[in-house]
C-alpha positions as CSV (number, residue, x, y, z in Angstrom):
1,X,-32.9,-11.1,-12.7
2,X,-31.0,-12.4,-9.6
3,X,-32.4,-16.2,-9.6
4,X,-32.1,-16.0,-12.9
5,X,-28.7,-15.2,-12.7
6,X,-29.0,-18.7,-10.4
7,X,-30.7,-20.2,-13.7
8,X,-27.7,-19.4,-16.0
9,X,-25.2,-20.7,-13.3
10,X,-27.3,-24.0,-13.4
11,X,-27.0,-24.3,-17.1
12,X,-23.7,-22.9,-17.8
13,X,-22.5,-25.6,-15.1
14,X,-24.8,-28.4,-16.3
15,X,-27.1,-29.0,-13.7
16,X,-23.6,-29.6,-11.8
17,X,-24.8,-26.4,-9.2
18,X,-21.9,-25.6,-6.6
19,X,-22.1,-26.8,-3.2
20,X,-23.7,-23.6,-1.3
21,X,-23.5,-24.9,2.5
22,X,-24.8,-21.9,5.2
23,X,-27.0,-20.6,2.3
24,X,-30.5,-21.5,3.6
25,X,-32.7,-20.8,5.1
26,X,-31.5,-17.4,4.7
27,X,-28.3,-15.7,3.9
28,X,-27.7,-12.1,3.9
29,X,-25.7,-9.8,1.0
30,X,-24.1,-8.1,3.5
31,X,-22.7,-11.2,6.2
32,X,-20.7,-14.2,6.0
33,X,-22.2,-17.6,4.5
34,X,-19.8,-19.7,3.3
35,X,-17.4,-19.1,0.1
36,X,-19.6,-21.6,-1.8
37,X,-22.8,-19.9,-1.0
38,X,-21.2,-16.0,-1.7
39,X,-19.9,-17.3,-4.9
40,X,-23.5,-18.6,-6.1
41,X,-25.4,-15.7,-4.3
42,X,-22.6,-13.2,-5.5
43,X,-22.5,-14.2,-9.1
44,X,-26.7,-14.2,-9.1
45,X,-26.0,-10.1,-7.5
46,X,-23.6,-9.4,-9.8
47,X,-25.4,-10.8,-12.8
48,X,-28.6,-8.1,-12.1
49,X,-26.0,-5.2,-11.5
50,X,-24.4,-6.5,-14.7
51,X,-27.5,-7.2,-17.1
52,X,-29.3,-3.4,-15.6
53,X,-25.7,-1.6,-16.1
54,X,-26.4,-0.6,-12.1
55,X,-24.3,-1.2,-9.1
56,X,-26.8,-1.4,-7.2
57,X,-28.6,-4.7,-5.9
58,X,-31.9,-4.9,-6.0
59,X,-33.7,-7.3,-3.2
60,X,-37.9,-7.7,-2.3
61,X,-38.5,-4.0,-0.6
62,X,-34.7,-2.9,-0.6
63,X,-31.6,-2.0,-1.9
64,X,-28.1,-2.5,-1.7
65,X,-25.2,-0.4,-3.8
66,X,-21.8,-2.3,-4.2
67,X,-20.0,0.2,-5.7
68,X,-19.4,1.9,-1.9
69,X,-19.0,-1.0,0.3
70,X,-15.1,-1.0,1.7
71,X,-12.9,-1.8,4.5
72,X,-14.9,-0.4,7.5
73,X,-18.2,-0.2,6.1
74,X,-20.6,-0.6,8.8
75,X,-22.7,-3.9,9.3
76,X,-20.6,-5.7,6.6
77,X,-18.5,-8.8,7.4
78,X,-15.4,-8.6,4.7
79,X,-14.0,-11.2,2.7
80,X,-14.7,-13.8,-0.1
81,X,-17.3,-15.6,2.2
82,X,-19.6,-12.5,1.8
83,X,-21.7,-12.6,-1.3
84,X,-21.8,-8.7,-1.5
85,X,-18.3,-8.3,-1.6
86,X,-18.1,-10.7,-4.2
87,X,-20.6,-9.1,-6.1
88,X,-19.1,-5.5,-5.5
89,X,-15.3,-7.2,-6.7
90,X,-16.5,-8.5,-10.1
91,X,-18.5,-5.4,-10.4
92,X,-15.3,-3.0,-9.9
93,X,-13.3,-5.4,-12.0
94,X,-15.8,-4.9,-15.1
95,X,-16.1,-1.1,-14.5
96,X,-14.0,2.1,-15.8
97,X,-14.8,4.0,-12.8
98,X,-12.1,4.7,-9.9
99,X,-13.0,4.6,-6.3
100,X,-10.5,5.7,-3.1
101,X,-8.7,4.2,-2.4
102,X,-7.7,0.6,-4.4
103,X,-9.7,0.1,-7.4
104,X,-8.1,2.7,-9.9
105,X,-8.5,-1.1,-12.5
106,X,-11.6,-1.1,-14.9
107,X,-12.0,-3.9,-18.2
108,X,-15.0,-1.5,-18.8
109,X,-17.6,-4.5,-20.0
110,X,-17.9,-8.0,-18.1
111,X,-16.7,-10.1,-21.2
112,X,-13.4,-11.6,-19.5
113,X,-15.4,-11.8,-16.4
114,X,-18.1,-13.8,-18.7
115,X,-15.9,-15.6,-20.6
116,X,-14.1,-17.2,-17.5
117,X,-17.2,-18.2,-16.3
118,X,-18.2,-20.0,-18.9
119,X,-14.9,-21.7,-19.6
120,X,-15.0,-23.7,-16.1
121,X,-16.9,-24.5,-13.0
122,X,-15.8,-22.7,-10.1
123,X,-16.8,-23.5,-6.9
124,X,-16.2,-20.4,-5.2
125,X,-14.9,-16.8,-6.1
126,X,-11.1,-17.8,-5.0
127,X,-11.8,-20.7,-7.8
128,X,-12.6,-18.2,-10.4
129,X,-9.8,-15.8,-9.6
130,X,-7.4,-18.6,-9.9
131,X,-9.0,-19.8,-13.3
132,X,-8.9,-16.2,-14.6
133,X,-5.3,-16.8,-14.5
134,X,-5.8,-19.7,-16.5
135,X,-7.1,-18.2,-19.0
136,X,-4.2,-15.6,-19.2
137,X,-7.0,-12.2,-17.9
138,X,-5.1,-9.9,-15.4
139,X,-4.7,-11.2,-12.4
140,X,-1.9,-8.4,-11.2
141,X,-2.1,-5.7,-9.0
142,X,-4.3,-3.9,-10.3
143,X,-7.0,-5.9,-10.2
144,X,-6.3,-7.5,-7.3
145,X,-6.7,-3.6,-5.7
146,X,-10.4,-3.4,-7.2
147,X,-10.9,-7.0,-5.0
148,X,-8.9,-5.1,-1.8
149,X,-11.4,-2.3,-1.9
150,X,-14.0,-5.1,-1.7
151,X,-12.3,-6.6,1.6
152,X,-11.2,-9.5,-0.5
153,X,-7.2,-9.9,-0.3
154,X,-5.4,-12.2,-3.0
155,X,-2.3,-10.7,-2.3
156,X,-2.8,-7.5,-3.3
157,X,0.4,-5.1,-3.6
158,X,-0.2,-1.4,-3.5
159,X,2.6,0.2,-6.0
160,X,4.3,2.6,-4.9
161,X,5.6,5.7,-7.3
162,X,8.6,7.6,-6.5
163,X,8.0,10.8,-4.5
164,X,4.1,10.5,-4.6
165,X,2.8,9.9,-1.0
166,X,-0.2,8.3,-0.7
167,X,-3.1,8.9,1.9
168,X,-4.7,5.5,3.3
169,X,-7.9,5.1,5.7
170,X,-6.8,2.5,8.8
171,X,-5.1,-0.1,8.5
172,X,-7.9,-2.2,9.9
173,X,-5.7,-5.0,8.0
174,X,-2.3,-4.9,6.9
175,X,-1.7,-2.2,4.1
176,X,0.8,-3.9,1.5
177,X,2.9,-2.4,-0.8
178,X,5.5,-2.5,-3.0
179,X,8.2,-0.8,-5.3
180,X,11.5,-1.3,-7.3
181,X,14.6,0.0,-7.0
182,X,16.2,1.7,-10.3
183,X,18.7,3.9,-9.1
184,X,22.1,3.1,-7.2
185,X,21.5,5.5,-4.4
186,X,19.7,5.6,-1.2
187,X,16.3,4.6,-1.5
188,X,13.9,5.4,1.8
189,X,10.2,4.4,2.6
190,X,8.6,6.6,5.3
191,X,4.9,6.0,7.1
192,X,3.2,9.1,8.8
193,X,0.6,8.0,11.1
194,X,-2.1,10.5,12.5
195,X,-2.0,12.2,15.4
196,X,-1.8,9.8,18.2
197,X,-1.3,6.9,16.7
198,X,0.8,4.1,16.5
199,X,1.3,2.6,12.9
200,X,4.6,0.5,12.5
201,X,6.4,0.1,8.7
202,X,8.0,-3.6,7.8
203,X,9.8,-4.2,4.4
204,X,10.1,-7.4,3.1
205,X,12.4,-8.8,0.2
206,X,9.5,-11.2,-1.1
207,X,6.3,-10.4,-2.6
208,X,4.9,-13.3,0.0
209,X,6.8,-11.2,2.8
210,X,8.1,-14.5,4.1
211,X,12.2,-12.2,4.4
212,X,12.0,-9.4,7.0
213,X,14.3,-7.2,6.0
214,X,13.8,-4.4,8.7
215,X,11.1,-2.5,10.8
216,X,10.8,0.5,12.1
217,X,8.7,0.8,15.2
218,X,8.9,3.3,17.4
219,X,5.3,4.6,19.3
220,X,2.8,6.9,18.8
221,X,3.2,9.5,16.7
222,X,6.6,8.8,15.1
223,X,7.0,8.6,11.4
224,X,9.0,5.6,10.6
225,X,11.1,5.0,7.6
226,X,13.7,2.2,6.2
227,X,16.1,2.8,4.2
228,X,18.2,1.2,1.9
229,X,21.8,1.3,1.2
230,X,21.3,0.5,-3.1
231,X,25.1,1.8,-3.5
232,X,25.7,-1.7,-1.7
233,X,22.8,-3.5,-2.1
234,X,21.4,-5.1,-5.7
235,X,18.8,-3.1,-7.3
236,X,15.4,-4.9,-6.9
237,X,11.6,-5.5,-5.6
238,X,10.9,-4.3,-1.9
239,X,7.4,-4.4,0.0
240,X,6.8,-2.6,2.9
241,X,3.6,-3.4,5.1
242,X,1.6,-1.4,7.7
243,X,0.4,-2.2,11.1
244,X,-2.2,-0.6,12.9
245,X,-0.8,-0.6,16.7
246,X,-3.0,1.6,18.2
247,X,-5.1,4.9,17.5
248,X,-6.9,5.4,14.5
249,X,-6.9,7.7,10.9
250,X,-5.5,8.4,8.0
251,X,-1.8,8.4,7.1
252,X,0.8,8.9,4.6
253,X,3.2,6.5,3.0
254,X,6.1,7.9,0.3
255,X,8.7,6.0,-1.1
256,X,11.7,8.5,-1.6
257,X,14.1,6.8,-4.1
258,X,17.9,8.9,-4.4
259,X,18.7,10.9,-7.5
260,X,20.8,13.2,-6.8
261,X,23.5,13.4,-4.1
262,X,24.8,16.7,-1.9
263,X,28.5,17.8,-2.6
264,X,30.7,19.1,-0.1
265,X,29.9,22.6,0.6
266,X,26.7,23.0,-1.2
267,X,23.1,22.8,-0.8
268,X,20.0,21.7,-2.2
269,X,16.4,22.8,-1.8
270,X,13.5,20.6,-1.2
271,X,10.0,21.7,-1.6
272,X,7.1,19.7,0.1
273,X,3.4,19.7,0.5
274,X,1.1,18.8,3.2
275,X,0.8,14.9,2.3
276,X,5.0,14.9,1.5
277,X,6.9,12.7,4.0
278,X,10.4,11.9,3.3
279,X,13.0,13.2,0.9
280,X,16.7,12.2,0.5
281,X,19.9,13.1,-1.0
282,X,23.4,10.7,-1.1
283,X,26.4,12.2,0.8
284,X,29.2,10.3,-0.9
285,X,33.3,11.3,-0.8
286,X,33.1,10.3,2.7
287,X,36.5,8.9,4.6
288,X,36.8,7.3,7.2
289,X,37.6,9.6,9.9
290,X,36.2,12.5,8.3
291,X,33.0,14.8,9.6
292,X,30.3,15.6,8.3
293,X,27.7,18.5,9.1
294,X,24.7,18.7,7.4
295,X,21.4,21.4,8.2
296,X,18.2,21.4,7.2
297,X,16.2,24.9,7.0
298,X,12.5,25.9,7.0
299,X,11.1,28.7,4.8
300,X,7.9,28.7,6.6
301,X,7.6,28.7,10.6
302,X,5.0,26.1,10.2
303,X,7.2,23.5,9.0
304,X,8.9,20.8,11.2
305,X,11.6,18.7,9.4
306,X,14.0,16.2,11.3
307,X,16.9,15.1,9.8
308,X,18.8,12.1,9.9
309,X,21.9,10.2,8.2
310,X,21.8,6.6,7.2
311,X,24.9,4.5,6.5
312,X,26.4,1.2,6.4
313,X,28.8,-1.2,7.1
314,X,30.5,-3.2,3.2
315,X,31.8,-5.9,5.3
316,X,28.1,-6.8,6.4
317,X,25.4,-6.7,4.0
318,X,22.6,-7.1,7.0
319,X,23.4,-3.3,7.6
320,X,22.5,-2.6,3.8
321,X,18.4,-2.2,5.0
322,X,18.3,0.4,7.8
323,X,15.2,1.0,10.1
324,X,15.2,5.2,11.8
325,X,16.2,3.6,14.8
326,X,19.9,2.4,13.4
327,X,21.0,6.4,12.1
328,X,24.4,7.2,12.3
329,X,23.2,10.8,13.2
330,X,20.5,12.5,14.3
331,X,19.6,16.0,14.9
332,X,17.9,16.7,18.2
333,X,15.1,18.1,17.7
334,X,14.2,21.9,18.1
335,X,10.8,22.2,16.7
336,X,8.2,23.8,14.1
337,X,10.0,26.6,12.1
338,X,13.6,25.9,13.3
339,X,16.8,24.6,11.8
340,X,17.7,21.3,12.6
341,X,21.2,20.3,12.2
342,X,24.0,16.7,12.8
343,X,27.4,16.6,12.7
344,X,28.9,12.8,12.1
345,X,32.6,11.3,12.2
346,X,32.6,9.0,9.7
347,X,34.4,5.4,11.3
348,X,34.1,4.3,7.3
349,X,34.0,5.3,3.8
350,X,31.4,5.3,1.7
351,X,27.9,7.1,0.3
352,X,25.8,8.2,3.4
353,X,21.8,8.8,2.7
354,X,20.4,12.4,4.0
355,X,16.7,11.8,5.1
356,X,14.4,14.8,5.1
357,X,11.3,13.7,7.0
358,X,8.8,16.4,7.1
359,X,6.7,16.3,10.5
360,X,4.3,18.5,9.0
361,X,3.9,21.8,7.4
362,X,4.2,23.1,3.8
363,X,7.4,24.9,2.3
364,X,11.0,24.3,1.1
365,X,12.9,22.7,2.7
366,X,17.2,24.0,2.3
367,X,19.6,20.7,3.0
368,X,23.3,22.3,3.4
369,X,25.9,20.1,4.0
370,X,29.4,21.4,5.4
């Protein structure tokens, strides 16, 4: 089914078969050829997994599934130069079924992946993607995840929900993301590496993160954050990437976007799970010259919050994006299970942002401000 999978290539392309250099005398599913030679070879996979409704290739003696292969996978190369990755992209792109932690997209039948094919002659896979475009198929996001769980990055932009946190393997490339701000408050993006580890957080202001906006980078086992003065800055797109420094795991990214803010003399509770990582509140009626104490309190001795307060400068609009390290405030630090707590003299008026970061622990959180 695989050569003839070459066969229909041949005469859907009319006799005009791509150019497949590094493809003989041998090329493997799982290495890197050329993007010529893991487009042919990748289609011919894909077309058996296709035509037998399996994800699964099927080879003289062997087999090899491409529903599992991801970033990490061991003994396979990664990108569009690898026929099995190819294979395993148009395979996730035709299927309904969701796999951690990219491809939650599914057409559920090959026909738009058929009828591109037959509409043009693409030389390789990054061809193809471009000519499904063309012919007005999805080319957003989400599809673009089901090729990023296949090691094949066209740009991909990992959405990210308000007050979800999402858990991510290493960042063995960049992890992109991206959100949108819809609410005139302060907005903060916070990354929890593993223990040990070094992961920094950048947020752009272009999807082709050409605009650094700010980065947060501060060592090994420091959740980083930006925030975003959105009282002062347009509402808009933002996309935050993360870099693997050193160490290795899992981690957490949340985007926290302001909804509510914290009155003089009042409080606010703040529940949070295991995998929460930020929270925030606006602390507006500030005037210059005026203080501001605000406390953060634990229910449950395992929890470890610290506590910080963001501001900014309306004469300059560079302050408007705010990496941890530029707080106006921060409480010191006293550990698991114990209040933390920063006082602040305001030298201008304005809407401050309250950030919440939850070290670890599970509980609810109590913000007082005073």
């Amino acid at each position: 089914m695989h050569e003839l999978g070459h066969a229909v290539m041949d005469e859907a392309y009319k006799d005009n078969f791509p150019a497949a250099p590094n493809c003989f005398p041998t090329h493997f599913i799982q290495a890197v050829s050329s993007a010529g030679c893991a487009w042919t070879e990748g289609f011919a996979d894909w077309y058996q997994a296709a035509v037998y409704a399996d994800p699964e290739y099927a080879g003289d003696g062997f087999t090899v599934g491409l529903e599992g292969p991801t970033w990490g996978t061991p003994d396979w190369d990664n990108g569009d130069a690898v026929e099995g990755r190819v294979a395993g992209a148009m395979n996730d792109i035709a299927d309904s079924a969701a796999e951690p932690y990219w491809d939650n997209y599914g057409e559920g039948a090959p026909g738009h992946l058929w009828d591109t094919f037959l509409n043009h002659r693409s030389a390789t896979f990054h061809d193809f993607w471009n000519q499904r475009g063309t012919d007005n198929f999805d080319v957003s996001d989400g599809p673009l995840g089901s090729l990023f769980q296949n090691t094949i990055d066209y740009g991909f932009r990992n959405p990210l929900a308000d007050n979800q946190s999402l858990t991510r393997p290493d960042p063995l490339t960049p992890h992109n993301y991206h959100f949108t701000t819809t609410t005139v408050f302060w907005p903060v993006v916070a990354l929890r590496p593993p223990a040990g580890a070094d992961y920094d957080l950048f947020l752009y202001g272009d999807r082709p993160q050409t605009q650094l906006l700010a980065a947060s980078q501060l060592g090994a086992g420091t959740t980083d954050f930006v925030a975003v003065d959105s009282n002062r800055r347009p509402l808009g797109d933002y996309y935050p990437q993360v870099r693997a420094i050193s160490g290795h795991g899992p981690y957490q990214i949340e985007l926290a976007q302001g909804a509510s803010q914290l009155p003089a003399a009042s409080s606010a509770t703040i529940p949070m799970g295991a995998n929460d990582v930020v929270a925030v509140r606006d602390v507006c009626g500030v005037t210059a010259g005026s203080t501001v104490t605000l406390t953060v309190t634990p229910s449950d001795p395992g929890q470890d919050a610290e506590l910080f307060l963001m501001g900014s400068d309306p004469a300059q609009p560079s302050t408007f994006v705010q990496p941890r390290s530029a707080s106006v405030a921060q409480a010191a630090g006293a550990g698991p299970g114990q209040p933390e707590s920063l006082t602040y003299t305001a030298t201008s008026a304005g809407c401050f942002g309250a950030v919440v970061v939850n070290k670890g622990g599970v509980g609810t959180y109590t913000l007082t401000r005073s």
